[in-house]
C-alpha positions as a LaTeX table, in Angstrom:
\begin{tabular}{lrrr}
\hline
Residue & $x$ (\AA) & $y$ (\AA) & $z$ (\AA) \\
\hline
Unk1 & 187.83 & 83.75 & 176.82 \\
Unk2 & 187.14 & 82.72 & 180.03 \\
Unk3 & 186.21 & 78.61 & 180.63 \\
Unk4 & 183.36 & 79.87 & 182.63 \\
Unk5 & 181.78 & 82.04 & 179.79 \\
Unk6 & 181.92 & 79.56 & 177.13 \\
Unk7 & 178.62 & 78.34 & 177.95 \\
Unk8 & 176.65 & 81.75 & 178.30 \\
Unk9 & 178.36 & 82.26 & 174.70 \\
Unk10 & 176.67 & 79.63 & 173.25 \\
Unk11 & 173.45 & 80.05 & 174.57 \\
Unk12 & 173.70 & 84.13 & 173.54 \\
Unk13 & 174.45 & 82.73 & 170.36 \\
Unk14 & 172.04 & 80.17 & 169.65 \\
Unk15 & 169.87 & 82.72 & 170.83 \\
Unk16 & 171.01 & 85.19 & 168.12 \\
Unk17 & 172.62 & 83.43 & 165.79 \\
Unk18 & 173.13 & 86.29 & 163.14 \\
Unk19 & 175.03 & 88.60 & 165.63 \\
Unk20 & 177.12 & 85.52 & 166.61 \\
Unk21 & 178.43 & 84.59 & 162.84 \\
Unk22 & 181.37 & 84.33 & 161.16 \\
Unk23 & 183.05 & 83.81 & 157.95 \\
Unk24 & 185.34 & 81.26 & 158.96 \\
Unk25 & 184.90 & 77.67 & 157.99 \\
Unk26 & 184.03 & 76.26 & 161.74 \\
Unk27 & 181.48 & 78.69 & 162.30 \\
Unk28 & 179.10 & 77.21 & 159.68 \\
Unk29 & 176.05 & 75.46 & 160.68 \\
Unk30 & 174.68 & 71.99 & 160.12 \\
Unk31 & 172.78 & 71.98 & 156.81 \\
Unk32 & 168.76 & 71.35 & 157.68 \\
Unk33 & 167.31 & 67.87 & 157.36 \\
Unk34 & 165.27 & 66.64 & 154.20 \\
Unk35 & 161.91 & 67.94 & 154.59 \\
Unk36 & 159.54 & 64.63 & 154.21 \\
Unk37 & 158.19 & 63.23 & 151.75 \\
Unk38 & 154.46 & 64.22 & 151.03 \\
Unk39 & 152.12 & 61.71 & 152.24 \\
Unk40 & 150.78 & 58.78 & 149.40 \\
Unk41 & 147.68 & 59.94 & 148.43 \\
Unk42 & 144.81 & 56.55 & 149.93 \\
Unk43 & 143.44 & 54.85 & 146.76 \\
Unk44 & 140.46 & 56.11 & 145.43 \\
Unk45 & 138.40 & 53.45 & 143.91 \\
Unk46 & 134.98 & 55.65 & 143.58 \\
Unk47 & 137.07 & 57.28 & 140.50 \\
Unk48 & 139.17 & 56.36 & 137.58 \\
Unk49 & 142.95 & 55.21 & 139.28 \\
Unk50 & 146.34 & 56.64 & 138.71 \\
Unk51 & 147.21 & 54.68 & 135.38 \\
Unk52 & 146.58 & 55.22 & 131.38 \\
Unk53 & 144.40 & 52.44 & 129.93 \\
Unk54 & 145.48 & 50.79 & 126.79 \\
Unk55 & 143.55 & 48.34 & 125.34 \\
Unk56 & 144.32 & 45.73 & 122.52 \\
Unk57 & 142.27 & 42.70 & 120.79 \\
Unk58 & 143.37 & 39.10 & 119.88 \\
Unk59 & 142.46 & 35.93 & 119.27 \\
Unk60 & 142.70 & 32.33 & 120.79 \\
Unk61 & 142.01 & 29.12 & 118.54 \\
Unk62 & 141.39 & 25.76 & 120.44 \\
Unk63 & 141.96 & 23.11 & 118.63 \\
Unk64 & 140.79 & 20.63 & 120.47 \\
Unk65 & 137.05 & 22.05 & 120.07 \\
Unk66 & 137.58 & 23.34 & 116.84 \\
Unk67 & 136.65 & 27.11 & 118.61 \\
Unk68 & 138.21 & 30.46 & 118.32 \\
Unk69 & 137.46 & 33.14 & 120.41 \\
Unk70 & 137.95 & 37.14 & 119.89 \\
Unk71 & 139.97 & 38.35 & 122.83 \\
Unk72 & 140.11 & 41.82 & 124.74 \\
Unk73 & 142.78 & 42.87 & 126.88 \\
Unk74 & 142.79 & 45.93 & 129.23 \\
Unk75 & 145.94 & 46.73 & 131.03 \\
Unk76 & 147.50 & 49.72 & 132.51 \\
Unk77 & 150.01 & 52.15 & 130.76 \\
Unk78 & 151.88 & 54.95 & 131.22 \\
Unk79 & 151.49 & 57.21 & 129.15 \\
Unk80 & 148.17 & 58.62 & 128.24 \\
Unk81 & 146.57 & 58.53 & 124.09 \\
Unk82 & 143.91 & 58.71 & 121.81 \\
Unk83 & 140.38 & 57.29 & 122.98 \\
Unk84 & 139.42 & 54.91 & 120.99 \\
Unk85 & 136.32 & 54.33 & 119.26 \\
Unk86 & 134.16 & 51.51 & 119.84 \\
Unk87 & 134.11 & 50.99 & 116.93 \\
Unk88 & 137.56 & 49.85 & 116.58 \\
Unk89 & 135.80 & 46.81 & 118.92 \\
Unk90 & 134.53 & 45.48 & 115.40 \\
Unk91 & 136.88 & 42.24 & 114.08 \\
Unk92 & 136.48 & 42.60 & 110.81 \\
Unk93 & 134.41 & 44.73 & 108.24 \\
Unk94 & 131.53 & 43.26 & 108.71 \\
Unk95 & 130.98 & 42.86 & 112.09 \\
Unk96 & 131.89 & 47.13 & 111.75 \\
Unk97 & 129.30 & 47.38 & 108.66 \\
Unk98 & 126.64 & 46.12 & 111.35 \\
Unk99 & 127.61 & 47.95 & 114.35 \\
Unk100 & 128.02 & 51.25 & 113.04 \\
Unk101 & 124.75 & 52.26 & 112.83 \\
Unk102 & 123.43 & 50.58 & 115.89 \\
Unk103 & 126.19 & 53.45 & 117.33 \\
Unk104 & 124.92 & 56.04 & 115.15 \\
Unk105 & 121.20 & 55.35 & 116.13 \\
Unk106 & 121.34 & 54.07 & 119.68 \\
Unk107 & 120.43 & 56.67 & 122.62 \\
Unk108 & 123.85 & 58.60 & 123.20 \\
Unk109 & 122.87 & 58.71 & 127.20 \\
Unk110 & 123.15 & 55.03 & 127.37 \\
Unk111 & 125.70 & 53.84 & 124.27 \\
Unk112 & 129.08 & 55.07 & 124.66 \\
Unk113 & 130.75 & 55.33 & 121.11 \\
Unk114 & 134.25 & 55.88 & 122.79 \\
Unk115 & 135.94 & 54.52 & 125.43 \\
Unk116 & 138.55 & 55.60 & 128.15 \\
Unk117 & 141.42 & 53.39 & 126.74 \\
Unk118 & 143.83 & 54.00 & 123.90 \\
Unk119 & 144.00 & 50.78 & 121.48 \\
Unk120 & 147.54 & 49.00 & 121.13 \\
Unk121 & 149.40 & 51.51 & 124.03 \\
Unk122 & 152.66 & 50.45 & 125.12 \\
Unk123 & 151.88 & 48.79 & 128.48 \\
Unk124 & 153.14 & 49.37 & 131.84 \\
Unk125 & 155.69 & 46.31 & 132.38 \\
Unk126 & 154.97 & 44.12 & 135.30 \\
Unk127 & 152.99 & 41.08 & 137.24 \\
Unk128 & 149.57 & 42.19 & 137.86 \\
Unk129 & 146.45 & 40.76 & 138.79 \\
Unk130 & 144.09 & 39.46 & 136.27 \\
Unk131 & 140.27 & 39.35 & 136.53 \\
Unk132 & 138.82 & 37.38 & 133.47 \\
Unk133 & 135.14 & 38.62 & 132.21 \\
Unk134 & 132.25 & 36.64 & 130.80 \\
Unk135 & 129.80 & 38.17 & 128.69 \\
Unk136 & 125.83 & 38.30 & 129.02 \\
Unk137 & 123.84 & 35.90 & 126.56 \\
Unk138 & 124.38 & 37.18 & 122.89 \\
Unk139 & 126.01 & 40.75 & 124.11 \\
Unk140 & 130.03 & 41.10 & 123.48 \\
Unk141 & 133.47 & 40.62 & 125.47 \\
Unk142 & 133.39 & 44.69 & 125.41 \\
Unk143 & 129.85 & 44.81 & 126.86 \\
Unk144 & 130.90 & 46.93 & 130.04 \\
Unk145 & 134.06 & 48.06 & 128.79 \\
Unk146 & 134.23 & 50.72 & 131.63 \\
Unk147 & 134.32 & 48.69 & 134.20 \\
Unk148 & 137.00 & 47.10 & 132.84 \\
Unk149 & 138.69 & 50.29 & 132.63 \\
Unk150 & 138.22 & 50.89 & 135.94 \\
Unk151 & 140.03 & 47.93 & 137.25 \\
Unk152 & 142.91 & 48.60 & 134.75 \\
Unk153 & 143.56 & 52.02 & 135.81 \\
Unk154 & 143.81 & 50.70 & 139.19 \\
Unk155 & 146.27 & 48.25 & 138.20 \\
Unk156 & 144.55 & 45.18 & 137.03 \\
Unk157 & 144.49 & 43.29 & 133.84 \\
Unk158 & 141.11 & 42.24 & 132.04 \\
Unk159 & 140.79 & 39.21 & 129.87 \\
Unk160 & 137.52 & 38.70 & 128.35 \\
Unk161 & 136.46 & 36.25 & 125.52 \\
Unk162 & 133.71 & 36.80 & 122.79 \\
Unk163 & 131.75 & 33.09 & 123.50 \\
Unk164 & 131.65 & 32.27 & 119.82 \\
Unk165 & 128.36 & 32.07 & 118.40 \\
Unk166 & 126.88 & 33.59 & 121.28 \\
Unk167 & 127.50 & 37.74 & 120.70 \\
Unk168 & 125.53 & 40.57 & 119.77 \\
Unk169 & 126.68 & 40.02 & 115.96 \\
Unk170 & 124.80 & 36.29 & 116.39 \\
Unk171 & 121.63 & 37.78 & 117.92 \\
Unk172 & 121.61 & 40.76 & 114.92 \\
Unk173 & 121.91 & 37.21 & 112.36 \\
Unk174 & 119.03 & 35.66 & 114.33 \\
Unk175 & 121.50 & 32.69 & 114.75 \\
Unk176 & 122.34 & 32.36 & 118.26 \\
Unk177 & 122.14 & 28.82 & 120.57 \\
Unk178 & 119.67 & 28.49 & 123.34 \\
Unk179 & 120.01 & 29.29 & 126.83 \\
Unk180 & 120.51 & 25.95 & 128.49 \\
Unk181 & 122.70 & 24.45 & 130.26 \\
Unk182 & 124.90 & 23.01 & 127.42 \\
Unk183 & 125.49 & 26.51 & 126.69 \\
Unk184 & 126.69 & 27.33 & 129.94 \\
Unk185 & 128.88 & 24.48 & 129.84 \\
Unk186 & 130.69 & 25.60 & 126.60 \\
Unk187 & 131.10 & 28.84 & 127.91 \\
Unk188 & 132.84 & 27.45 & 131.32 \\
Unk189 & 135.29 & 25.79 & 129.17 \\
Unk190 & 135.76 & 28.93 & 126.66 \\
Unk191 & 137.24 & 30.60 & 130.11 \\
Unk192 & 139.08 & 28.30 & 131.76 \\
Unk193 & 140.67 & 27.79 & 128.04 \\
Unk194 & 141.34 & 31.71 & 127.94 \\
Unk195 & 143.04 & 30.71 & 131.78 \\
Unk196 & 145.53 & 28.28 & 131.22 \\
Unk197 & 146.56 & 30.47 & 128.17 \\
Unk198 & 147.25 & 33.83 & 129.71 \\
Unk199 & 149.24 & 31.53 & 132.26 \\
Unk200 & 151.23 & 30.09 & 129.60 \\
Unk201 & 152.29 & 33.40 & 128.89 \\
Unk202 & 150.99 & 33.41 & 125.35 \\
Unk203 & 148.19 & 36.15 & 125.38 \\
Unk204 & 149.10 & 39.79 & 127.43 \\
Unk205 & 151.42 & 42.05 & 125.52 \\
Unk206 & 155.04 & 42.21 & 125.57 \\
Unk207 & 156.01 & 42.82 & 129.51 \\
Unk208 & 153.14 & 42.31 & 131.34 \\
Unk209 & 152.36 & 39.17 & 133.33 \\
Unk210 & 149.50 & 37.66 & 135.26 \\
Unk211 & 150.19 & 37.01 & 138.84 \\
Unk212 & 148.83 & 33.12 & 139.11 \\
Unk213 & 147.73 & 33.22 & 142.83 \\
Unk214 & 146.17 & 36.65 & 141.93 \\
Unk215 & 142.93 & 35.62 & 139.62 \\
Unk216 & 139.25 & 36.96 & 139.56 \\
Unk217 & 136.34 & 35.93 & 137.70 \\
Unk218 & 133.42 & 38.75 & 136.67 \\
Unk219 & 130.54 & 38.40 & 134.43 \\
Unk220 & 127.50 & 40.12 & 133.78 \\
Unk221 & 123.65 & 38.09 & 132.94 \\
Unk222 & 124.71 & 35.01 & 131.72 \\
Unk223 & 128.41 & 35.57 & 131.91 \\
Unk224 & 127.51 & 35.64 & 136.13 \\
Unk225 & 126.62 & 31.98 & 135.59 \\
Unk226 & 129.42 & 31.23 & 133.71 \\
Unk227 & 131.60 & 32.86 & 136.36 \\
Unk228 & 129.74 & 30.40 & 138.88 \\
Unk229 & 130.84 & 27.66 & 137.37 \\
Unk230 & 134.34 & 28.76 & 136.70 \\
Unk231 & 135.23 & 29.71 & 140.09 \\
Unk232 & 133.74 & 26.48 & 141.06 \\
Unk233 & 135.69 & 24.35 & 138.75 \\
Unk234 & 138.66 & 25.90 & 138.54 \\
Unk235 & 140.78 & 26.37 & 141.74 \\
Unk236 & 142.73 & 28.95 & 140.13 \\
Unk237 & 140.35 & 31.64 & 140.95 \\
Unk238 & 140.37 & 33.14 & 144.34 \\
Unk239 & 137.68 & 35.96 & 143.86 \\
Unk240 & 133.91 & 35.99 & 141.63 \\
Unk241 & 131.64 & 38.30 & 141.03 \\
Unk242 & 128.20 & 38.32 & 139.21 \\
Unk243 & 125.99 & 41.15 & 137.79 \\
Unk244 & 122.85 & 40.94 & 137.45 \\
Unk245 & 121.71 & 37.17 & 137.36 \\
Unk246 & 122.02 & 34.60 & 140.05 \\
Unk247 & 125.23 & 32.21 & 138.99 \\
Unk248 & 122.86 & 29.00 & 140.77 \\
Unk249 & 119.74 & 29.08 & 139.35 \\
Unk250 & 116.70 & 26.74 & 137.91 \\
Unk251 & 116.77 & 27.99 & 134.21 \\
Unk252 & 120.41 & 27.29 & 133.37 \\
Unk253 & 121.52 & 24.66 & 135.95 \\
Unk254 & 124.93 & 23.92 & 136.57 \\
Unk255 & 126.37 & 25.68 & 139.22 \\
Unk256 & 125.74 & 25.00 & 143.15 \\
Unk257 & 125.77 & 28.14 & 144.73 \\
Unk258 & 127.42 & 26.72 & 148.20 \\
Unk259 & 130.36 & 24.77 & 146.20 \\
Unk260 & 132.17 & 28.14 & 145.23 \\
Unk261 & 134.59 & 28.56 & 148.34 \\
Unk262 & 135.95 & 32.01 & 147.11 \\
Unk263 & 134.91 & 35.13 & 147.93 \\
Unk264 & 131.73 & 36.13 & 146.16 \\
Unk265 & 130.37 & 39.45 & 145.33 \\
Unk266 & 126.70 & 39.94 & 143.36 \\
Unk267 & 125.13 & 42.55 & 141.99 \\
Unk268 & 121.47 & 42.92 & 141.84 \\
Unk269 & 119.43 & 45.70 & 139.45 \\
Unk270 & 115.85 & 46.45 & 141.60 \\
Unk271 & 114.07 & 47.05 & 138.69 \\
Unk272 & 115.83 & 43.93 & 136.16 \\
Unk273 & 112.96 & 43.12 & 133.91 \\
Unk274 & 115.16 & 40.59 & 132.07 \\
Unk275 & 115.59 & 38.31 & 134.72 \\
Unk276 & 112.55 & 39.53 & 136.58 \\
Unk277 & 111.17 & 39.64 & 140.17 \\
Unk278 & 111.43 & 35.79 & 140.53 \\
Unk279 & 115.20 & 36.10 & 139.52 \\
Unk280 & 116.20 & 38.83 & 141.76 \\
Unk281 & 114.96 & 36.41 & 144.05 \\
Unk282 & 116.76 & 33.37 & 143.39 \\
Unk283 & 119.68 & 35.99 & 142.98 \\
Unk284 & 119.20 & 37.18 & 146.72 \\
Unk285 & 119.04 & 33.33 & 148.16 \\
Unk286 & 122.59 & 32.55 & 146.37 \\
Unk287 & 124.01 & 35.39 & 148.19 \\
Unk288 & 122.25 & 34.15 & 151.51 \\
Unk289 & 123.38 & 30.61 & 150.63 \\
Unk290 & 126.69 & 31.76 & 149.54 \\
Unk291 & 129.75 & 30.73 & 151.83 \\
Unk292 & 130.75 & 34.02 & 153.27 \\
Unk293 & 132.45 & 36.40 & 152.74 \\
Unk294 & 129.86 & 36.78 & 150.21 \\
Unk295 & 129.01 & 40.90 & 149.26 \\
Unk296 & 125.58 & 42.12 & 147.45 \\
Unk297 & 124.85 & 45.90 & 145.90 \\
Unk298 & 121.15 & 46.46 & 144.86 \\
Unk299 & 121.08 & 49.34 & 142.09 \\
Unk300 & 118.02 & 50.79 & 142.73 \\
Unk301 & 116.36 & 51.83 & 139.78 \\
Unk302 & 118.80 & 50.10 & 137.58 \\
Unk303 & 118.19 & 47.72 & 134.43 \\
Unk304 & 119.63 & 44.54 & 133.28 \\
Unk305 & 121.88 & 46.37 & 131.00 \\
Unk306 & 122.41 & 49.36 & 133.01 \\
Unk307 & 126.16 & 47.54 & 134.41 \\
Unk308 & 126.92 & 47.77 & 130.51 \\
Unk309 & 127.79 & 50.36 & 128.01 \\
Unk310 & 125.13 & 49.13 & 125.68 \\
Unk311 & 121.98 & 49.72 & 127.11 \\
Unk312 & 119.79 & 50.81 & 124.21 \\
Unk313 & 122.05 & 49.51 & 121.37 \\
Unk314 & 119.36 & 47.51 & 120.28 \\
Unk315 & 115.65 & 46.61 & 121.17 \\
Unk316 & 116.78 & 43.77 & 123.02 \\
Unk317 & 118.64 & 45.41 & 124.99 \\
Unk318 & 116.77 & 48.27 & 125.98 \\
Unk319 & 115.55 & 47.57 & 129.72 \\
Unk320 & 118.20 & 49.84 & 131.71 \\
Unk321 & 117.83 & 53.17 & 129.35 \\
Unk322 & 115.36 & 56.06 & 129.95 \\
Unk323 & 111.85 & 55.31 & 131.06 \\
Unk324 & 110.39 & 51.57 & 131.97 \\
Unk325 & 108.02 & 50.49 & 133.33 \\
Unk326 & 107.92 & 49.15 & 137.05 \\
Unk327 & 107.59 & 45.33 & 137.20 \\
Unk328 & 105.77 & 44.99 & 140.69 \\
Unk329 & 103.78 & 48.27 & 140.15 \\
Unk330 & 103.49 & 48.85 & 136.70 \\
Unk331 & 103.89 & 52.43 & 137.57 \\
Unk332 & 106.10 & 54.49 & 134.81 \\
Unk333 & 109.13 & 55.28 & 136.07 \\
Unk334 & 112.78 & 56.22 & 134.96 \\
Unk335 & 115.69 & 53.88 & 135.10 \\
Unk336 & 118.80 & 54.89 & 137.01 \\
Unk337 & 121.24 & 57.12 & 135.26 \\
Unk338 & 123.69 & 54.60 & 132.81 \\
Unk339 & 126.51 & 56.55 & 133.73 \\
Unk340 & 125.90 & 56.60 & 137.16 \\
Unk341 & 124.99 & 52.74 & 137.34 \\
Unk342 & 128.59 & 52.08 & 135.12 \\
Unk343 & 129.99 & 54.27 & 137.65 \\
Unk344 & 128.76 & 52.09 & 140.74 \\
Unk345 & 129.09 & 48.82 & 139.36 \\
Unk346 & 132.85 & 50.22 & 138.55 \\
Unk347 & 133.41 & 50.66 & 142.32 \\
Unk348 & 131.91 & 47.52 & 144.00 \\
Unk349 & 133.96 & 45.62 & 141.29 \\
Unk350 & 137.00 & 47.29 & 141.79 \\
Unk351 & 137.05 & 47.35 & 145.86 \\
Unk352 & 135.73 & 43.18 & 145.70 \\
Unk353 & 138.93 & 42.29 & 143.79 \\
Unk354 & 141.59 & 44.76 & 145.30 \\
Unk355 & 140.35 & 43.86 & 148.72 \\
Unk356 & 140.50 & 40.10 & 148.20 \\
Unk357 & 143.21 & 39.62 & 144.77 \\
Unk358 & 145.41 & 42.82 & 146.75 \\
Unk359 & 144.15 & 41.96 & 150.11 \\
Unk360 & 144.19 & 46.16 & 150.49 \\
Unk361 & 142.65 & 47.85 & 153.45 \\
Unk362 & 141.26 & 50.75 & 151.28 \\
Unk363 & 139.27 & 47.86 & 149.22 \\
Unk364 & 137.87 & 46.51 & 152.47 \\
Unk365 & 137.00 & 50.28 & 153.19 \\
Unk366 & 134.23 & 50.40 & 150.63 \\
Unk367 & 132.80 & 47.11 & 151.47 \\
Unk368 & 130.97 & 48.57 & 153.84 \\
Unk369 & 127.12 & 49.89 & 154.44 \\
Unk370 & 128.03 & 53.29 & 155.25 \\
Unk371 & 130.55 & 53.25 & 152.41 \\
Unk372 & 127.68 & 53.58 & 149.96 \\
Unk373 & 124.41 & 56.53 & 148.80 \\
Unk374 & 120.73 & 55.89 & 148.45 \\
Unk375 & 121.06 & 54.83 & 144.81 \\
Unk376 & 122.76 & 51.66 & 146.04 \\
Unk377 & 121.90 & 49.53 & 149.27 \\
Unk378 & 125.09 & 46.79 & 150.36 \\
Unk379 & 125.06 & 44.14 & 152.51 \\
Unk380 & 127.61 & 41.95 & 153.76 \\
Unk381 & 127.90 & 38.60 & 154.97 \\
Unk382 & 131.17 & 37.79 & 156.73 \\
\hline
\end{tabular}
């Protein structure tokens, strides 16, 4: 072949390559490049995460207040099992004996009898965040139990205490302590107990770990309180959130609203006949006298116990399932859907603590005013 013809050969062939082929070994092409790998699909924290739930209970004992406290732990797993009841919640037969038929006779709308984790799953080895949980006055470490599966499937661990004495099983006894501020300050040191154990290493199954400079506080009623004054006590935590009851307030004093230097998310139910109109009130100057960021969702149409999974479970807990009555108005009116309340509670939780324990973008995304329907009005302070 002519030199000069080489290069109209090429281009003729690269131009038809299957009339220019051969069999011989130099005539085969380059093999074509690994096709990309699919894009990560963003976070979705409006919806259950990626991970399995497992769920398992345990105890603490402090000896040095002669206390023991029934534990729950949520963390993630792999591999996807069994629901379990809530039943299985119950510590021993009698605390089952009594809350089996609350179950059986408690509005099935507003009670969940399972949950969305499977009980004693192998977990998911690693170092995760941890976000502890304080109960509401006499309700259960399991109050809101999918919320904490919420965070868990998004790859958080949940710690939360039964305040001894102070439970569901108490109030059904008629044996419960009153809401002061002595109360409050037991419960403060029930969770910063609960904290320097997980740390120790002594609480979270087999192969998980909580990530120290990774810790949130969340409770819901009285448990926001006691988150107050935990994440103003304890320099440990670098995120709080409260549901439905202002952590400063006149009725159980204690906590000073403008000492918490952590991020601060509250939650406020428009129609919370527990804590009433005055509360919402106080609730809505902590988060103006909060140091910022500070975060506030107002459920409209929610109850007290509509953040919970046992709205309804008993008389005392009823406001937040079905029809109420409107506290300014008096007007009848129906309470926000429990499901749908779990389900936004769930997601202002979840995108607080992965924006500021993960510092993630796509948590940052939802803390935002258009992020959000007309069941549920946010604000921000920044």
């Amino acid at each position: 072949m002519k030199p000069y013809l080489f290069p109209f050969f090429l281009a003729a062939c690269l131009l038809f390559a299957s009339s220019c082929s051969d069999d011989t070994e130099g005539g085969d092409t380059e093999p074509p490049p690994d096709p990309e790998p699919p894009a990560e699909t963003p976070a979705d924290f409006t919806e259950r995460g990626p991970l399995e739930v497992g769920v398992t209970t345990t105890s603490l004992a402090d000896s040095s207040r002669d206390r023991t406290l029934a534990l729950e732990v949520w963390y993630p797993t792999e591999d996807a099992g069994d629901a379990s009841a809530v039943l299985d919640f119950a510590v021993d037969s009698d605390q089952a004996q009594a809350l089996g038929p609350l179950l059986e006779a408690a509005p099935s709308d507003c009670v969940a009898t399972s949950t969305g984790a499977t009980r004693d799953a192998s977990p998911l080895e690693g170092s995760y965040p941890v976000v502890f949980y304080s109960h509401c006055y006499t309700c259960t470490r399991w109050s809101a139990h999918a919320v904490m599966e919420r965070l868990a499937s998004h790859g958080f661990v949940v710690v939360a205490p039964d305040h001894t004495s102070d439970t569901l099983f108490d109030r059904l006894e008629v044996d419960f302590p009153p809401l002061d501020a002595d109360l409050v300050a037991l419960r403060i040191a029930d969770v910063r107990f609960v904290i320097d154990e997980v740390l120790d290493g002594g609480v979270l199954p087999s192969g998980v770990a909580a990530d120290a400079a990774r810790l949130g506080m969340l409770g819901h009623s009285l448990g926001s309180v006691t988150s107050g004054g935990v994440a103003e006590q304890d320099d440990r935590i670098s995120a709080v959130a409260g549901l439905a009851a202002p952590m400063e307030n006149p009725l159980t004093p204690g906590v000073d609203i403008e000492a918490i230097n952590v991020p601060l998310a509250l939650l406020l139910a428009t129609e919370d006949n527990s804590i009433g109109l005055a509360g919402n009130v106080v609730l809505q100057a902590n988060f103006e006298n909060a140091n910022p960021p500070a975060y506030r969702l107002d459920l409209i149409d929610g109850g007290h116990w509509s953040v919970t999974n046992i709205a309804g479970i008993d008389t005392a807990y009823e406001p937040g399932c079905g029809d109420g009555t409107r506290q300014e108005s008096g007007e009848p009116f129906t309470y926000l859907d429990v499901d749908r309340a779990n389900d936004l509670t769930a997601t202002f939780v979840t995108a607080f603590f992965v924006a500021h324990l993960d510092e993630d973008d796509a948590g940052f995304d939802l803390l935002d005013e258009s992020a959000w329907s007309d069941d549920a009005v946010f604000e921000a302070r920044e």
